[in-house]
MITI-869009 format. One record per residue: residue number from 1; residue in one letter; x, y, z of N, C-alpha, C, CB in turn. Coordinates in steps of 0.05 Angstrom, whole numbers, plus 32768, in hexadecimal, padded with zeros to 4 digits. Glycine has a CB too. Layout:
- pos;code;n_u;n_v;n_w;ca_u;ca_v;ca_w;c_u;c_v;c_w;cb_u;cb_v;cb_w
- NUM;A;X;Y;Z;X;Y;Z;X;Y;Z;X;Y;Z .
...
//
This chain:
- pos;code;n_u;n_v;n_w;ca_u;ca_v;ca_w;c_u;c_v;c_w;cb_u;cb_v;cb_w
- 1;X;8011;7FE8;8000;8000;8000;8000;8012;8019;8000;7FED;8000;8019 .
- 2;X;8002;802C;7FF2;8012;804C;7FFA;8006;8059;8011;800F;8066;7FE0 .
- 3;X;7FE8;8054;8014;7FE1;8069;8023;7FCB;8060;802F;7FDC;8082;8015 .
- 4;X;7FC4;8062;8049;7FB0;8056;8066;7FAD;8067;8074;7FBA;8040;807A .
- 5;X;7F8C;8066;8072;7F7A;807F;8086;7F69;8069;8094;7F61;809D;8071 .
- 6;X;7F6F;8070;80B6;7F52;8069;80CB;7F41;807B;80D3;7F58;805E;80E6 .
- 7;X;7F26;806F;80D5;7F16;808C;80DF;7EF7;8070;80EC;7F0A;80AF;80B7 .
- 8;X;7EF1;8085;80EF;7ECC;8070;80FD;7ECA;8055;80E1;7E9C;8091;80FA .
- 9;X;7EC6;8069;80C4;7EBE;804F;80B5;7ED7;8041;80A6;7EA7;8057;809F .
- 10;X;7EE7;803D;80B9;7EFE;801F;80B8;7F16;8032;80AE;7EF6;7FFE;809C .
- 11;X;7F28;800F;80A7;7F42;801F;8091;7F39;801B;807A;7F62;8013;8090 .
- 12;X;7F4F;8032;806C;7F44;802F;804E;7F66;8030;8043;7F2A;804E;8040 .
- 13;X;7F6A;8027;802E;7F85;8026;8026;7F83;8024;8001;7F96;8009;8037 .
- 14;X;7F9D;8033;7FFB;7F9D;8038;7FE0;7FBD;802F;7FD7;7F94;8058;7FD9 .
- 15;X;7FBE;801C;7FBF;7FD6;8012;7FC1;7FE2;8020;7FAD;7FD8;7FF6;7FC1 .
- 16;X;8001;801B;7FA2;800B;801E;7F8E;8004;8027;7F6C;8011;800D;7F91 .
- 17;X;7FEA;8019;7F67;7FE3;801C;7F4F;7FC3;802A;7F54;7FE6;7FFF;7F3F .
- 18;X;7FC4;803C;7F69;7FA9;8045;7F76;7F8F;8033;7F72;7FA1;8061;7F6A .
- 19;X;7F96;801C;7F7C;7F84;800F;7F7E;7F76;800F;7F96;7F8A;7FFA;7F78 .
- 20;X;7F5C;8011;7FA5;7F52;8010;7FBB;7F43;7FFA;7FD0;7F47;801F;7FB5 .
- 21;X;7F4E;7FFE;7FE7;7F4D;7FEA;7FFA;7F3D;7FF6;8012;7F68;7FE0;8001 .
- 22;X;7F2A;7FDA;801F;7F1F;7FDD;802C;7F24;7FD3;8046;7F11;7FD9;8024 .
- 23;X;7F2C;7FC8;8064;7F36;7FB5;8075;7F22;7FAE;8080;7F49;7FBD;8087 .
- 24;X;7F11;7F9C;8079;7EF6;7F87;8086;7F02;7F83;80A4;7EEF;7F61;8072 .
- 25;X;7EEA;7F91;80B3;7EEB;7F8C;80D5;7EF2;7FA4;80DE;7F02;7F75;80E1 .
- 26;X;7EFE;7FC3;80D6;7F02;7FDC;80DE;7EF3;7FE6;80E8;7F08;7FEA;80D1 .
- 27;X;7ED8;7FEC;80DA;7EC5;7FFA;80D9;7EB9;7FFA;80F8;7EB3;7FF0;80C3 .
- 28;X;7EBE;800A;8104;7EAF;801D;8125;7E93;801B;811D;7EB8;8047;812D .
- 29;X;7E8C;8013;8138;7E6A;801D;8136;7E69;8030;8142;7E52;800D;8140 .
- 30;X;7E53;8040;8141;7E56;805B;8157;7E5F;8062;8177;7E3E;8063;8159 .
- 31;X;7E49;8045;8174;7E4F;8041;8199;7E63;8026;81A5;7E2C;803A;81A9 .
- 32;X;7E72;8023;818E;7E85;800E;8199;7E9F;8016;8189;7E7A;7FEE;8193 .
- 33;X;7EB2;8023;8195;7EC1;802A;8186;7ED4;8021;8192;7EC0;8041;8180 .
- 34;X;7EEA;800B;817C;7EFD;7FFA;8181;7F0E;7FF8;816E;7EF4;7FE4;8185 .
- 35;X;7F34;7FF8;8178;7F43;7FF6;815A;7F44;7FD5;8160;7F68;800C;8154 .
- 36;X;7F42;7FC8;813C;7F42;7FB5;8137;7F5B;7FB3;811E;7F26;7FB0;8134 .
- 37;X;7F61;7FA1;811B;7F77;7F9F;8100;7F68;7F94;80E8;7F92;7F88;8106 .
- 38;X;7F50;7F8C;80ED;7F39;7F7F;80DD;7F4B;7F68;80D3;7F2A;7F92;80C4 .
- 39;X;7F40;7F5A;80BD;7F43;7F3D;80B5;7F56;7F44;809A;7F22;7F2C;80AE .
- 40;X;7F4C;7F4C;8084;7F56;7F4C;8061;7F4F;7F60;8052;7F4B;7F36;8050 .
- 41;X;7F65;7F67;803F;7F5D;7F7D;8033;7F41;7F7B;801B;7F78;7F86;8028 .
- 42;X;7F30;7F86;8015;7F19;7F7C;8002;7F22;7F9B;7FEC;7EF0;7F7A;8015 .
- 43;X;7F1F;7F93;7FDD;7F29;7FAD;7FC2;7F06;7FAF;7FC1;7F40;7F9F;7F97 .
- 44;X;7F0B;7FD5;7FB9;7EF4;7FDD;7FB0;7F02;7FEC;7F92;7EE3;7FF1;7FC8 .
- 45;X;7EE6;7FF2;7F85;7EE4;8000;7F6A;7EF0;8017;7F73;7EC8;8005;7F5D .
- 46;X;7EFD;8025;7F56;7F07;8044;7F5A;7F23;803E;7F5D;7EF9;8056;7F75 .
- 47;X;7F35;805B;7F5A;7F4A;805A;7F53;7F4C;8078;7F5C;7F4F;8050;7F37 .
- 48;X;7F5C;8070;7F80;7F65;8091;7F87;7F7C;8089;7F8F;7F54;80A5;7F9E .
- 49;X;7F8F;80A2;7F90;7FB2;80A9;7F9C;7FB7;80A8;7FB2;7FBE;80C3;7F98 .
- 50;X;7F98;80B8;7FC5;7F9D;80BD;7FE3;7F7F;80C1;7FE7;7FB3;80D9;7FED .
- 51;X;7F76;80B0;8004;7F5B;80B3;800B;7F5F;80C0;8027;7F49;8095;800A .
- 52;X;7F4D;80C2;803D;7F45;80C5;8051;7F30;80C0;8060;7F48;80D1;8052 .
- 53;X;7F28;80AF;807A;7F14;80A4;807B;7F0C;80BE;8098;7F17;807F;807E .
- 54;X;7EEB;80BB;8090;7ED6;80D6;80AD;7EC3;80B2;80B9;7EAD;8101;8092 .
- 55;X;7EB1;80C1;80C0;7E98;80BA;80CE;7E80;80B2;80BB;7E90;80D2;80E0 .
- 56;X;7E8A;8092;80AD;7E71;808A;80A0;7E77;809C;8081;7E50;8096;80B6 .
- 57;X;7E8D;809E;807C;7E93;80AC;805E;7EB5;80AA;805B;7E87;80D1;805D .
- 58;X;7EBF;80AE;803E;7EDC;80A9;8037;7ED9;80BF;8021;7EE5;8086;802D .
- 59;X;7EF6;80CC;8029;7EF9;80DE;8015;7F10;80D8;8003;7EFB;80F9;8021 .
- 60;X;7F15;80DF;7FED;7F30;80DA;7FE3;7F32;80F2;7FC5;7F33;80B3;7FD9 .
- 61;X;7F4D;80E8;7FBB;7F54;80FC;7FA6;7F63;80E8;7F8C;7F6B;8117;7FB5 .
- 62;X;7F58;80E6;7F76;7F69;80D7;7F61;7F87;80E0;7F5C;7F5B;80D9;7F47 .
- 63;X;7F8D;80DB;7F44;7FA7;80E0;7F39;7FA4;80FF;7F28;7FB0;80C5;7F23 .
- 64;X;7F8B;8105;7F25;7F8B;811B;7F14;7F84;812D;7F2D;7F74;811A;7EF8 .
- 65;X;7F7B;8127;7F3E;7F74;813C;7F4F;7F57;813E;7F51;7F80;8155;7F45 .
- 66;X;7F3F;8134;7F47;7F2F;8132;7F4B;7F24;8123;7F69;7F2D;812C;7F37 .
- 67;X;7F0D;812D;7F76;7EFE;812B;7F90;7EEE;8119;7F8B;7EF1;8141;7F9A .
- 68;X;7EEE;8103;7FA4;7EDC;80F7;7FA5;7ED0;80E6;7FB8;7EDE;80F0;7F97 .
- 69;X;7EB9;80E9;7FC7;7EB3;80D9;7FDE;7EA0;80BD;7FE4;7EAB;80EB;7FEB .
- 70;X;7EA8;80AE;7FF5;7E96;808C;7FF6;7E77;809A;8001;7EA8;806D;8016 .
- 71;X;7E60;8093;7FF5;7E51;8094;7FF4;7E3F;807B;8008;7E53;8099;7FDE .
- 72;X;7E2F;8078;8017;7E1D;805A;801E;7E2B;8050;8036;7E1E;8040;8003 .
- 73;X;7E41;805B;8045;7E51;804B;8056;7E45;804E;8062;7E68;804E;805E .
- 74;X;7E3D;8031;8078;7E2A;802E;8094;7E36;800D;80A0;7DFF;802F;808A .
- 75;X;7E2B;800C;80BD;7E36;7FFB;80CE;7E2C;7FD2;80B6;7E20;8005;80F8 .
- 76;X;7E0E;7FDD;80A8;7E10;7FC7;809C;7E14;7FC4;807E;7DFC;7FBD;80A3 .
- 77;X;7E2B;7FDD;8078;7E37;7FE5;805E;7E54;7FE7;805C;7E2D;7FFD;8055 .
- 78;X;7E63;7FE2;8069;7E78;7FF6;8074;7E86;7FF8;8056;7E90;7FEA;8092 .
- 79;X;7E89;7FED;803F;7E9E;7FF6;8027;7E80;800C;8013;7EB0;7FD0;800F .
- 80;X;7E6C;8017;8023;7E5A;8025;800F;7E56;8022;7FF7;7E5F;8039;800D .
- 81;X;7E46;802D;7FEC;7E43;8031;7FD0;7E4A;8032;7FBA;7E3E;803A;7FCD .
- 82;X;7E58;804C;7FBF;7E6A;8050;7FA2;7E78;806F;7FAA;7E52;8051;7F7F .
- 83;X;7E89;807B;7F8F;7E96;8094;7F95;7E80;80A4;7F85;7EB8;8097;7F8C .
- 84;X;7E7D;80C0;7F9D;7E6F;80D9;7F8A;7E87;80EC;7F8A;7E4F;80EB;7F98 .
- 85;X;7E8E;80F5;7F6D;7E97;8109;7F66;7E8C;811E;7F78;7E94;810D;7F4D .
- 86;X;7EAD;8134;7F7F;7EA8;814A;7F88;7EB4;8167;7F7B;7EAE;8145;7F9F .
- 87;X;7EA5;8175;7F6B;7EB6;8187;7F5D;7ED1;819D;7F6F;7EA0;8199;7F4F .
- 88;X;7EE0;81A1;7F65;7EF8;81AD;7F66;7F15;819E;7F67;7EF5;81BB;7F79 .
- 89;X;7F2D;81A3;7F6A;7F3E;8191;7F68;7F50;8198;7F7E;7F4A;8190;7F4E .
- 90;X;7F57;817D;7F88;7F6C;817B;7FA4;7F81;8164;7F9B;7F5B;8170;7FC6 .
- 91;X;7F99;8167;7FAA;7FAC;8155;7FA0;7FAE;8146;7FB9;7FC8;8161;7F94 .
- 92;X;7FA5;8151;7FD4;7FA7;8140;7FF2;7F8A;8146;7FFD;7FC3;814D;800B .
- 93;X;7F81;8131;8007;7F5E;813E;801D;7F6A;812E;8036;7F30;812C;8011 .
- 94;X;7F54;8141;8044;7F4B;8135;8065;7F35;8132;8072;7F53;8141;8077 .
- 95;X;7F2C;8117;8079;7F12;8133;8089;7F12;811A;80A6;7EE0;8139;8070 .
- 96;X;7F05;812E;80B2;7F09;8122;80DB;7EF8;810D;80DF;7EFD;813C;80FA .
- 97;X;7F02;80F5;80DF;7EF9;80D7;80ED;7EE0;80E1;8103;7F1A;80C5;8104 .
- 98;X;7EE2;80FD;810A;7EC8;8105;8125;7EB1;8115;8113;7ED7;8122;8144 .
- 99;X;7EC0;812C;810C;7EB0;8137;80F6;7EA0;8138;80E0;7EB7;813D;80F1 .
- 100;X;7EB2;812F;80D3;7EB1;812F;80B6;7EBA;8144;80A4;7E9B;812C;80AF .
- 101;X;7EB9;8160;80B3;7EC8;8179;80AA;7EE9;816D;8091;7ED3;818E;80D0 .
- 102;X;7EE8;817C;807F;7EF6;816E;8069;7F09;8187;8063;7EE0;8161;804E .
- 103;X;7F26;8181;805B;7F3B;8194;805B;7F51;818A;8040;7F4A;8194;807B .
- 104;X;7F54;819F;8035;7F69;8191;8022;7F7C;81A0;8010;7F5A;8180;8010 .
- 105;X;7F86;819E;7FFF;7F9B;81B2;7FF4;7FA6;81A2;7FD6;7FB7;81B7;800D .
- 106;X;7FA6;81B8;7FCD;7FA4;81B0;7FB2;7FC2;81AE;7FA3;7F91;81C6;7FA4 .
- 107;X;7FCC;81A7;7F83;7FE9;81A9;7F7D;7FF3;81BD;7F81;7FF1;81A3;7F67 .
- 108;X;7FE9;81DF;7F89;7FF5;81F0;7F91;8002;81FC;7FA3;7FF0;81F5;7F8F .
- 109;X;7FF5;81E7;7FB7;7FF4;81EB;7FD6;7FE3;81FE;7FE3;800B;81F2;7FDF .
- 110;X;7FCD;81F8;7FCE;7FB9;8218;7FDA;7FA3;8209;7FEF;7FA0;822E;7FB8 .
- 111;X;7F92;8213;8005;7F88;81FE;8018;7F70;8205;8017;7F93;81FB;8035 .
- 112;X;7F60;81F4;8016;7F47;81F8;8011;7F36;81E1;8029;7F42;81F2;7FEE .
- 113;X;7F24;81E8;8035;7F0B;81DB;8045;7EEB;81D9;803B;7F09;81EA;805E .
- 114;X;7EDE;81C5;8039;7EC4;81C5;802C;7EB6;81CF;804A;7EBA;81A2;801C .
- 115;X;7E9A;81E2;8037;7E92;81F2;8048;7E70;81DF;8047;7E97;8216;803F .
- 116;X;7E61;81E3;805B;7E43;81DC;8056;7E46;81C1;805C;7E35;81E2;8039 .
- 117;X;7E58;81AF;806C;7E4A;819A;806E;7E43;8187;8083;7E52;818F;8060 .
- 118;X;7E26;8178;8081;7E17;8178;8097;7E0E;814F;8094;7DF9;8196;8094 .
- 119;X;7E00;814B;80AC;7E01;8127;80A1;7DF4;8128;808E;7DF3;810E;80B1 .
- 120;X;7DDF;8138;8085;7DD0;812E;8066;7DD6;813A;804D;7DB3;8132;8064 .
- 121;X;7DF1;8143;8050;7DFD;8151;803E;7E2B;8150;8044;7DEA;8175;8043 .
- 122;X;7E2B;8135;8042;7E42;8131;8046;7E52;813B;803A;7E46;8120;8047 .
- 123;X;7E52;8140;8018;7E65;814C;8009;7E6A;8166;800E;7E60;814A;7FF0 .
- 124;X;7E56;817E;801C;7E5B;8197;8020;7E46;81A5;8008;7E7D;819B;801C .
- 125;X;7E53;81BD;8007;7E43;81D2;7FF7;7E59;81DD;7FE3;7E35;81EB;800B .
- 126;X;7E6E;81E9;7FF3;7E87;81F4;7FDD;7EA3;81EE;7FF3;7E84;821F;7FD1 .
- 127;X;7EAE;81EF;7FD3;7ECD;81F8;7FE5;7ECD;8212;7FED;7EEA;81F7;7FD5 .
- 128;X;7EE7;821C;8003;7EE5;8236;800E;7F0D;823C;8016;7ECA;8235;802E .
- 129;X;7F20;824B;8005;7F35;824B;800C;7F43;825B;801F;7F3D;824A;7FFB .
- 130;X;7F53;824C;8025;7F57;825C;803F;7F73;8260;8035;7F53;824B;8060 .
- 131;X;7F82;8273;8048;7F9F;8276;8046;7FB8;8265;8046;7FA3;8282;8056 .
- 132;X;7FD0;826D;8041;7FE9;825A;8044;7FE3;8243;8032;7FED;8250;8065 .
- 133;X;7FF9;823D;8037;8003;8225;8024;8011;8211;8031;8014;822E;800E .
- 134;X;8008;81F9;8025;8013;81DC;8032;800E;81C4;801F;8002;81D4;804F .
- 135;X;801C;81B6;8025;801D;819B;800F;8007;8181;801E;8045;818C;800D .
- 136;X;8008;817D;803C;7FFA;816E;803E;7FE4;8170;8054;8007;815D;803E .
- 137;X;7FD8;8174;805B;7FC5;817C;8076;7FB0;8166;807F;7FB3;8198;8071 .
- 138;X;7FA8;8166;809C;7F9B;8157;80AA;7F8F;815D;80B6;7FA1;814C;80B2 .
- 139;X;7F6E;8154;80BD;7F58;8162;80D4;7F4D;8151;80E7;7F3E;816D;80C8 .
- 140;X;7F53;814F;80FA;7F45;8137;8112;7F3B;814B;812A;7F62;811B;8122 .
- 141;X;7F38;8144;8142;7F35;8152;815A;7F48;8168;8168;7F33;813F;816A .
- 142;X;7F5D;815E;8159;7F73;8166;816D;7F77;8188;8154;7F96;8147;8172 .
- 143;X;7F67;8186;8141;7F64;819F;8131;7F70;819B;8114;7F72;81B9;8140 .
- 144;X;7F7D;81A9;8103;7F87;81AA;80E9;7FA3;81B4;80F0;7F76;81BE;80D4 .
- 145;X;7FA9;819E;80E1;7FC7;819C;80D9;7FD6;81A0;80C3;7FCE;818A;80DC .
- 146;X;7FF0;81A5;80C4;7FF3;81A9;80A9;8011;81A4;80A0;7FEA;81C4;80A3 .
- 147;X;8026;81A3;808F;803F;819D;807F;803D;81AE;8075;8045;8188;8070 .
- 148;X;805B;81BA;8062;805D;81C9;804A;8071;81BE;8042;8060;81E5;804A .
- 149;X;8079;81C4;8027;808E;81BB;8019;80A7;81BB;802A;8091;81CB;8002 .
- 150;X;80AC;81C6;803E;80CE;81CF;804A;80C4;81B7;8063;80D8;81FD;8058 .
- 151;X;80B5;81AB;8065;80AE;819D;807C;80A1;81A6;8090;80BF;8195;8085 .
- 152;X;80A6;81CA;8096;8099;81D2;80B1;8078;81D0;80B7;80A0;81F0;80B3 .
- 153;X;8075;81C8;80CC;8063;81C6;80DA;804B;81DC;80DF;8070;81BF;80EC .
- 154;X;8031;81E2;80E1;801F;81F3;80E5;8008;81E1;80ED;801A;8205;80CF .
- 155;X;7FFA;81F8;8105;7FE2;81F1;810A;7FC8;820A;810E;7FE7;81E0;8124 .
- 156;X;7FB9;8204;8104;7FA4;8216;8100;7F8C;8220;811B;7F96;8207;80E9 .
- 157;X;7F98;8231;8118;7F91;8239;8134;7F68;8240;8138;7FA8;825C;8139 .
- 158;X;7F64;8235;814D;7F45;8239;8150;7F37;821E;8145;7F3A;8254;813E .
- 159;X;7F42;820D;8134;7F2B;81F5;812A;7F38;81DB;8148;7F35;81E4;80FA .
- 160;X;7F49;81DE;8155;7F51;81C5;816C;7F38;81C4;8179;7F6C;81CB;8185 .
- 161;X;7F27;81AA;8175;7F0A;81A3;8180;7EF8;81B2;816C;7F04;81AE;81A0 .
- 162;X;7F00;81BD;8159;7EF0;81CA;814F;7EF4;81C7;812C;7EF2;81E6;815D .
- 163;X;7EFB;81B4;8121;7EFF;81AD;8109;7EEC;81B5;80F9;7F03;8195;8107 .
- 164;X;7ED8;81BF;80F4;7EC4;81C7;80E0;7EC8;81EF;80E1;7E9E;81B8;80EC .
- 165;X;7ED6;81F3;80FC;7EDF;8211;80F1;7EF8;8215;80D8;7EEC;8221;810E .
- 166;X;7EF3;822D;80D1;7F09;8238;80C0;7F26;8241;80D1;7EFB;8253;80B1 .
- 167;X;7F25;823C;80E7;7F3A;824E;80FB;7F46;826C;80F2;7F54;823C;80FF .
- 168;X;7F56;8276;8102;7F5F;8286;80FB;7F7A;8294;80F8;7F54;828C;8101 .
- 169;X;7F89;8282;80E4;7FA6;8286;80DE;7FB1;826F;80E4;7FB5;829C;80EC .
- 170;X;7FCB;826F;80DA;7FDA;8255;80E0;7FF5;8255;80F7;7FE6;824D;80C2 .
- 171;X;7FF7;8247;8108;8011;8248;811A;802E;823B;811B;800A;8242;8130 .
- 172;X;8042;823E;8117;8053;822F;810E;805C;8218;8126;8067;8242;8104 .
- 173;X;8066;8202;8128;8066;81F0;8132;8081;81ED;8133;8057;81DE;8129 .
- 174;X;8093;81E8;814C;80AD;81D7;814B;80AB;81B8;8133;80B2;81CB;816E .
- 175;X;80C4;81B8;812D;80C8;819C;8129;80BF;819C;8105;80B3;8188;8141 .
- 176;X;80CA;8186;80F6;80CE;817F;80D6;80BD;8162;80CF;80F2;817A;80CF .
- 177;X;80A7;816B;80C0;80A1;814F;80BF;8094;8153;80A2;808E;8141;80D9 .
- 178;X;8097;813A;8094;8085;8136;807A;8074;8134;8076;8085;812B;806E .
- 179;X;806B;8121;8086;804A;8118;8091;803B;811E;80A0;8046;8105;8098 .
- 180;X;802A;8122;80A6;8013;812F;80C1;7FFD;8120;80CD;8001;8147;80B9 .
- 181;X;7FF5;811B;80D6;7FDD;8107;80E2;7FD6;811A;80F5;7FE4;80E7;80F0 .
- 182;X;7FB9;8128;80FD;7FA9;8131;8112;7F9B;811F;811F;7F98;8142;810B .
- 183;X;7F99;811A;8136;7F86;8107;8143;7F7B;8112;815C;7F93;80ED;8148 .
- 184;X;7F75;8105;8177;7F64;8110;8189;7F71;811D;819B;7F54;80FF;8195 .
- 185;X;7F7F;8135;81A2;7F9B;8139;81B6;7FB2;812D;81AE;7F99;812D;81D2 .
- 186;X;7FB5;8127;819C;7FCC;8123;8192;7FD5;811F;8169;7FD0;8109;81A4 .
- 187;X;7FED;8120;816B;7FF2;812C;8149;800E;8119;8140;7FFD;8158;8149 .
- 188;X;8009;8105;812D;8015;80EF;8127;802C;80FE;8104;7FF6;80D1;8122 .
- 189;X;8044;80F2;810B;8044;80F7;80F2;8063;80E9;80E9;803F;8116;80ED .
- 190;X;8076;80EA;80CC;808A;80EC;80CC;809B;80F2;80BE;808D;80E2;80D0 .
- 191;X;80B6;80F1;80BD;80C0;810A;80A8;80D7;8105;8096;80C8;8125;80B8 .
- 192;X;80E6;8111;808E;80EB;8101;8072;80FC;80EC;8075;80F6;8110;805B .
- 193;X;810D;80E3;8080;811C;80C9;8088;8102;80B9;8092;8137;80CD;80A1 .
- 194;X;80E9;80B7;8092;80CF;80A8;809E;80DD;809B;80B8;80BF;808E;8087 .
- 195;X;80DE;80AF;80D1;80DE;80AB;80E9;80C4;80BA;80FB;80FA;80B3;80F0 .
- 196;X;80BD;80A7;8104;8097;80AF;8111;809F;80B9;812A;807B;8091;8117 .
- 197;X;808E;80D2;812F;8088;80E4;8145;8072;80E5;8149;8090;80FB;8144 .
- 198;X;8068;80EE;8166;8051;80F2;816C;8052;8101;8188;8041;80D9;816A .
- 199;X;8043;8118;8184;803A;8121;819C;8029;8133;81A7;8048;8127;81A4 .
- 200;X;8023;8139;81C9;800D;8145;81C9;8007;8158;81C9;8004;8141;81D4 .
- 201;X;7FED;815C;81BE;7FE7;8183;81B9;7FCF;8188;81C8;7FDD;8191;8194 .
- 202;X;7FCA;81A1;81CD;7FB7;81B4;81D5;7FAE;81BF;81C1;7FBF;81C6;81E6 .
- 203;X;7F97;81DE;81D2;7F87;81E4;81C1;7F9D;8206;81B3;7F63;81E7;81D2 .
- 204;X;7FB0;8207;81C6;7FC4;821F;81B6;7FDB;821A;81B9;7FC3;823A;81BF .
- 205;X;7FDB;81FF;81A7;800B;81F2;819C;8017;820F;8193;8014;81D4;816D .
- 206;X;802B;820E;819B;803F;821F;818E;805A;8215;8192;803D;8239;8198 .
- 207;X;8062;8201;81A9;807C;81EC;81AD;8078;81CF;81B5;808F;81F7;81C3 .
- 208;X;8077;81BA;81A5;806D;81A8;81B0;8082;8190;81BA;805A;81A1;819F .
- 209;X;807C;8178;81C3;808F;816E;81D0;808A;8156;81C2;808F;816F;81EE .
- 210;X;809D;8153;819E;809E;813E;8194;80AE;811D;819B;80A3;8148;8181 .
- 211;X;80AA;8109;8196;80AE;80F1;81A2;80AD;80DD;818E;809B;80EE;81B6 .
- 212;X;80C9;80D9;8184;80CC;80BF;8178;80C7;80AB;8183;80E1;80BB;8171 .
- 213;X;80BF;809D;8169;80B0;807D;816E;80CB;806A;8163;808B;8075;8155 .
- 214;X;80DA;8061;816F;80E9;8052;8169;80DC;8030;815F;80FB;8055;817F .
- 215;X;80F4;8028;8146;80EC;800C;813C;80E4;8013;811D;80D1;7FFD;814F .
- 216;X;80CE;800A;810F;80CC;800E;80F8;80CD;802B;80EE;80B8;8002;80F3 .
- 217;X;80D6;802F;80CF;80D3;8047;80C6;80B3;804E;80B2;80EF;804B;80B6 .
- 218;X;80AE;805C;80B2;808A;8061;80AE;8088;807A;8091;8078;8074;80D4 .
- 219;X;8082;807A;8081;8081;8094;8071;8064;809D;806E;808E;8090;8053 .
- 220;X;8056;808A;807F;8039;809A;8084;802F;8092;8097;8023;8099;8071 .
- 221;X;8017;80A6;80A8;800E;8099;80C7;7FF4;80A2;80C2;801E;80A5;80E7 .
- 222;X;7FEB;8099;80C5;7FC6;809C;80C7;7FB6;8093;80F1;7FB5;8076;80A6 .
- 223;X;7FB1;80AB;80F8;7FAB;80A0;8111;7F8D;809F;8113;7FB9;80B1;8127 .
- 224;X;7F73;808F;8127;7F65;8093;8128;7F5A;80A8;8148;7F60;807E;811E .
- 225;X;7F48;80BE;8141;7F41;80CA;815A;7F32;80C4;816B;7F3B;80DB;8158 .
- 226;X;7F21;80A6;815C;7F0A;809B;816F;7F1A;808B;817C;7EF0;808B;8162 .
- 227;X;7F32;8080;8174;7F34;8069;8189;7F4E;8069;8183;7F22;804C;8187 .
- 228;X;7F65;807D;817F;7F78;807C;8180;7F8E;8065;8176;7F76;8083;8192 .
- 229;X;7F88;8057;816D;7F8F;8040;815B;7FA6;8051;8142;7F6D;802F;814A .
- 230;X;7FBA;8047;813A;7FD0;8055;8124;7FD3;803D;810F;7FF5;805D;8133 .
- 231;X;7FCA;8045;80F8;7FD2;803A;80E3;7FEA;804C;80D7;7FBA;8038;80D1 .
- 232;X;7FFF;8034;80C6;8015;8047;80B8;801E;802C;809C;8038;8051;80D5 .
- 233;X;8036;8038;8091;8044;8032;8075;804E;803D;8077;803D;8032;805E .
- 234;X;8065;8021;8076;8087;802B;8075;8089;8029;8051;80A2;800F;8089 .
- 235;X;80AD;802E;804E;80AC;8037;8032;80A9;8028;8025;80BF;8043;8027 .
- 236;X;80A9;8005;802E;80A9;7FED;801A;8092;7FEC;8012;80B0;7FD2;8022 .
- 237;X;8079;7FF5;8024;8052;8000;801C;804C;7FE3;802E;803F;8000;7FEA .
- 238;X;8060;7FD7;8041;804C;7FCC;8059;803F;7FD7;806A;8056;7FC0;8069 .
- 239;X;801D;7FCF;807C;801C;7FDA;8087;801E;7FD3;80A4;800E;7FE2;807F .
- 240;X;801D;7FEC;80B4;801A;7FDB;80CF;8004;7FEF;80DF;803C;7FD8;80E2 .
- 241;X;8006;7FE0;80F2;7FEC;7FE5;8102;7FF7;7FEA;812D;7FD5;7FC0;80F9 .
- 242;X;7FF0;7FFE;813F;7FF3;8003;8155;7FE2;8009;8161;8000;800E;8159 .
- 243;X;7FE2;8001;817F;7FC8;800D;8195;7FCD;8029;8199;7FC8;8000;81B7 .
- 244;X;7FCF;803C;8190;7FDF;805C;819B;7FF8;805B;81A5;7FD1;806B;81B2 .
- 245;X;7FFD;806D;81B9;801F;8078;81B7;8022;805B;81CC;802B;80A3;81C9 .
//
């Protein structure tokens, strides 16, 4: 695999030739929320680069940049329906395993959040751009996160617990990393030699107290905020699987 998102409706994983994967046994029910490693991977239809999994929905982005989200996901559906196109173009999405609030940034690094959306209207209404620039960003509890090309770190001040705000401005963050993961009080990630850090935040970071995870090397971390469970992929595209820190 290249790339593994956890959230309420399971893992979802996209391999090499953007083919898409599902992990039978992930999938949280509302009121039982448990990390599981599930059983086998089951391929679904469609062909994306990078997904992200919310609450009973999956978002992702193809090779061209085109939007698109799982439609039908439920406790006696969990791989849904099918993908609905979403107009505009992103090269990375996010949206919060709690929320659903959706964040993303496009080949320019320009950052954009979908605005208007509610449970009977999961896709939103429009995009809405916001400032700064970044290559990869993330939205869980613990707020929006973000990378730029030089590696440095930002966090968006005002959405921590509050992921469906726009916040207001971005804060720079100690520490170099490639990757980003937001999760519930805490912010997973790792950086370009893929050595994994993680550590804890509040509702106003400005120095945080990062913490290597010694043992394997990781070039992506996907954490969950319901139940704190860490999915990752090291560079060979194995994956692995942890109870939190």
């Amino acid at each position: 695999m290249k790339w593994v998102s956890t959230g309420q409706a399971g893992v979802w994983a996209v391999d090499s030739r953007d083919r898409i994967y599902y992990r039978e046994g992930t999938y949280n029910l509302p009121n039982h929320i448990r990390p599981s490693v599930g059983s086998r991977w089951t391929h679904i239809s469609g062909g994306l680069k990078q997904l992200s999994v919310g609450w009973n929905i999956v978002w992702g982005v193809n090779s061209r940049g085109n939007i698109f989200y799982r439609k039908g996901i439920s406790a006696t559906n969990p791989k849904g329906s099918g993908w609905q196109h979403v107009g505009g173009g992103l090269k990375h999405i996010s949206v919060s395993p709690v929320t659903n609030a959706v964040w993303g940034v496009n080949s320019r690094g320009q950052i954009y959040t979908m605005q208007g959306i509610t449970g009977t209207r999961p896709q939103g209404t429009s995009w809405r751009r916001i400032s700064g620039s970044l290559t990869a960003i993330s939205v869980d509890a613990a707020g929006v996160w973000g990378v730029n090309g030089n590696d440095h770190i930002y966090h968006r001040r005002g959405t921590y617990t509050n992921s469906h705000s726009v916040g207001s401005g971005w804060t720079g963050i100690n520490g170099r990393l490639k990757s980003i993961n937001s999760g519930k009080g805490i912010v997973w990630g790792a950086n370009k030699s893929h050595t994994v850090y993680w550590a804890r935040v509040n509702q106003n970071p400005r120095r945080v107290n990062w913490h290597a995870v010694s043992g394997k090397k990781m070039k992506q971390i996907s954490v969950n905020g319901n139940d704190g469970s860490v999915w990752a992929i090291n560079r060979q595209g194995y994956v692995y699987f942890r109870r939190g820190v």
